[in-house]
C-alpha positions, 0 to 999 in steps of 0.5 A: 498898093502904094510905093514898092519897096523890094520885089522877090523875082525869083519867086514868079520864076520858081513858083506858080502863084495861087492865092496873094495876101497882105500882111502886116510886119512886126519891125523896129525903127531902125529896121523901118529906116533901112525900108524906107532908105530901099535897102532890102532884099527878098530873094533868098528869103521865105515865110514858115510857120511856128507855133500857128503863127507866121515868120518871115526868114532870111529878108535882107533888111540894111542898116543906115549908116547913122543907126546907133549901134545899141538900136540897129537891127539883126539884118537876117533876123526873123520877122513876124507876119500879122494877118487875120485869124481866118487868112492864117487858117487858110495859109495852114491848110494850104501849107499841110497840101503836097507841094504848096508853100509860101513865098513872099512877093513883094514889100512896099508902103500903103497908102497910111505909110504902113510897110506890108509884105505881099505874100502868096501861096505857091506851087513849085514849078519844075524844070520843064516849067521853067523852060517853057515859061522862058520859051514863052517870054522869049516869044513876046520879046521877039513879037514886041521888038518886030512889031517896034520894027514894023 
């Protein structure tokens, strides 16, 4: 993977991770712009399927100030994913299972200089898992910063 562009922490936090992918994007110029300028958000946004084929809703994705109005970019618009016939395949039957989802992760450039978006498929996590995995990080904060000490 190359230059990280946007991370969706709250993913890790309301989900358990079970299989990633690389997909591609369908984006505009001006929308390639606002990548590069860092200006994009991940957290509120989520990936469905429509008609067997994979979107990506609700990514903040900024426009530069020096974007013309004629070329700029809907900031919330949907996005189409690329992937391969078989990973989308996957992706589908994973979805039609109780509870699994997909969740992007992160976007970031290639080594071609190509945007991607890591997306994974994903088991929600109840409460009692959250606690425990704030419990658990809590823990190794605490070890680390003894350590540090010792």
């Amino acid at each position: 993977m190359g230059e990280t562009v946007a991370k969706n922490k709250k993913a890790y936090h309301d989900y358990f991770i079970e299989e990633k992918f690389e997909a591609g994007l369908v984006l505009s110029g001006s929308e390639v712009k606002g990548i590069r300028a860092g200006r994009v958000n991940l957290k509120d946004s989520f990936v469905r399927f429509v008609k067997d084929e994979l979107f990506l809703f609700h990514a903040h994705i900024g426009r530069l100030e020096t974007t013309h109005h004629y070329y700029a970019h809907e900031e919330r618009g949907s996005r189409k994913l690329l992937l391969h016939k078989k990973e989308l395949q996957k992706i589908q039957k994973a979805v039609d299972r109780d509870g699994y989802t997909v969740v992007p992760l992160q976007l970031y450039f290639n080594a071609r200089n190509i945007a991607k978006l890591q997306i994974a498929i994903a088991k929600g996590k109840q409460l009692h898992d959250k606690r425990q995995d704030l419990k658990e990080k809590d823990q190794k904060r605490d070890i680390a910063r003894a350590m540090k000490d010792y």
